[in-house]
C-alpha positions in Angstrom: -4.5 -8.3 5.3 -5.8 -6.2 2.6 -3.6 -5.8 -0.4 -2.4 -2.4 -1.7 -4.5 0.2 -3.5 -1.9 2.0 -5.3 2.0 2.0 -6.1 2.1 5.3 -3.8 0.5 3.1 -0.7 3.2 0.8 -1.3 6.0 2.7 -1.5 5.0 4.2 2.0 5.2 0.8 3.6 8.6 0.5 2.6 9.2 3.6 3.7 7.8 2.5 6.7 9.3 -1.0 7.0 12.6 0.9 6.6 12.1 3.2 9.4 11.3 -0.1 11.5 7.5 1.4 11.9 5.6 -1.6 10.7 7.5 -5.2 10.9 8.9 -7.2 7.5 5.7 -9.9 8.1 3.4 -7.0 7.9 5.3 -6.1 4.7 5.4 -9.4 3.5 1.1 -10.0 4.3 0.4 -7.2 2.3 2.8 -7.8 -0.9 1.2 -11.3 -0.8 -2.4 -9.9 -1.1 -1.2 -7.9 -3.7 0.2 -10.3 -5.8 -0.3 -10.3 -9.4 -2.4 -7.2 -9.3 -2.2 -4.2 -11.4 -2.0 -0.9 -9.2 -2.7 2.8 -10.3 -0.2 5.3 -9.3 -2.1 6.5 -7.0 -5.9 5.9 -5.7 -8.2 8.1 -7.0 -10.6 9.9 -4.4 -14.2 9.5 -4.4 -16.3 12.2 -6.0 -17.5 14.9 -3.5 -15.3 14.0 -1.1 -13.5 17.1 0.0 -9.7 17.5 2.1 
């Protein structure tokens, strides 16, 4: 599993998690490949990437 990018990533999987969407091992993978780590807010975007 790859660990979170940002706090705003990981609040969605809650989200998620709590809307039954993705299952609590899923949730549980993820936090544990985040451990310890400090995450930004949110992820910044690459430059010149447009929306």
């Amino acid at each position: 599993m790859s660990p979170f990018k940002s706090e705003a990533q990981r609040r969605k999987f809650y989200t998620l998690y709590e809307q039954g969407k993705i299952s609590k091992k899923t949730l549980t993978e993820w936090e544990k490949a985040t451990a310890g780590k400090k995450l930004t807010e949110r992820k910044k975007e690459k430059a010149g990437k447009t929306k």
